[in-house]
C-alpha positions as CSV (number, residue, x, y, z in Angstrom):
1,X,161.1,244.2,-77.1
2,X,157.4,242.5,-76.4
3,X,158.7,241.1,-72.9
4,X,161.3,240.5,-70.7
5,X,162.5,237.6,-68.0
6,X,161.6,238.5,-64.7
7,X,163.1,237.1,-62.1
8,X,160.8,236.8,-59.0
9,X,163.1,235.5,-56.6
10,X,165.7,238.0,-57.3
11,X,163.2,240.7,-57.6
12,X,162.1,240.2,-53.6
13,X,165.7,240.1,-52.9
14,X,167.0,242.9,-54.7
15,X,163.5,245.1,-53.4
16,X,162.5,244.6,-49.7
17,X,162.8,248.4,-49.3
18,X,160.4,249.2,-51.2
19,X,156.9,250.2,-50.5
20,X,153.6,249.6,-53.0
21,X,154.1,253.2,-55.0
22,X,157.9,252.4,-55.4
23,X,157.0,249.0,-56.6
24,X,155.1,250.3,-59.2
25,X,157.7,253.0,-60.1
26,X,160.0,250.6,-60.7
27,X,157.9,248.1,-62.4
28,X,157.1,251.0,-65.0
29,X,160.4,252.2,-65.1
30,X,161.5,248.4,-66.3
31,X,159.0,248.3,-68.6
32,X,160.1,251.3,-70.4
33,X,163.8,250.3,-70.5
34,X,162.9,246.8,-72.1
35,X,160.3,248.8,-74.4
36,X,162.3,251.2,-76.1
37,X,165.4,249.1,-75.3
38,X,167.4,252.2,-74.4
39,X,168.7,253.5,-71.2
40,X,166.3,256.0,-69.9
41,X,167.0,259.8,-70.7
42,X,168.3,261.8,-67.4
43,X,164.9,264.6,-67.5
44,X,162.8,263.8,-64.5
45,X,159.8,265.9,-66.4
46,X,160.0,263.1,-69.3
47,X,160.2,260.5,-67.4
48,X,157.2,261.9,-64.6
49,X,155.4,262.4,-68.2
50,X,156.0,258.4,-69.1
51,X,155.3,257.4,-65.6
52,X,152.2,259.2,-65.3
53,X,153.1,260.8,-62.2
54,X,150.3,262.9,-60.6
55,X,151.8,264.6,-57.1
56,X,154.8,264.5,-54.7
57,X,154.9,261.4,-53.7
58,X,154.9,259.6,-56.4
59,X,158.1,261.8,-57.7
60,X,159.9,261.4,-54.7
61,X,159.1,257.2,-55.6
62,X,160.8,257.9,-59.1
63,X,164.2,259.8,-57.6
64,X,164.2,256.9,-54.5
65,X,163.8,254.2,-57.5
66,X,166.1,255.8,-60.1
67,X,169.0,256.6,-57.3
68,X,168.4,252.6,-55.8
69,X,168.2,250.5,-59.2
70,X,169.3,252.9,-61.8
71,X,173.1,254.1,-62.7
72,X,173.4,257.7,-64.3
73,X,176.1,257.5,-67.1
74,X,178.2,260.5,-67.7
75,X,179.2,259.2,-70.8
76,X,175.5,259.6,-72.3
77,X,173.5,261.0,-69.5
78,X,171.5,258.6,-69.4
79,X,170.0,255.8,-66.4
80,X,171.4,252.3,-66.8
81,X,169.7,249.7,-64.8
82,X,171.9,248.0,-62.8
């Protein structure tokens, strides 16, 4: 997929929790999902890989983001946005 609706209103809504580095966690974790058009695999080093995550802080951004927006299937073990 080449882009994706985003709804700003429901964005702000939906993310008033969040601070800057979670923002752009999120951001980049929605832009993968649209991307490959899959649900995102359940291996935090493949998805710290994607991201480009470089220290603690921005992993503890991807677990807060993932466990906030994102819905682990048991069926495929995979995150589902919700």
């Amino acid at each position: 997929m080449e882009w994706y609706k985003f709804d700003l209103v429901a964005y702000d809504r939906a993310t008033p929790n969040l601070n800057l580095r979670e923002h752009g966690v999120y951001h980049l974790l929605l832009d993968l999902y649209y991307q490959t058009e899959k649900p995102l695999l359940n291996d935090l080093r493949w998805l710290k890989r994607k991201l480009s995550c470089s220290d603690r802080w921005d992993h503890q951004a991807l677990i807060k983001v993932l466990s906030l927006y994102f819905i682990l299937d048991p069926s495929d073990g995979c995150y589902h946005n919700a």
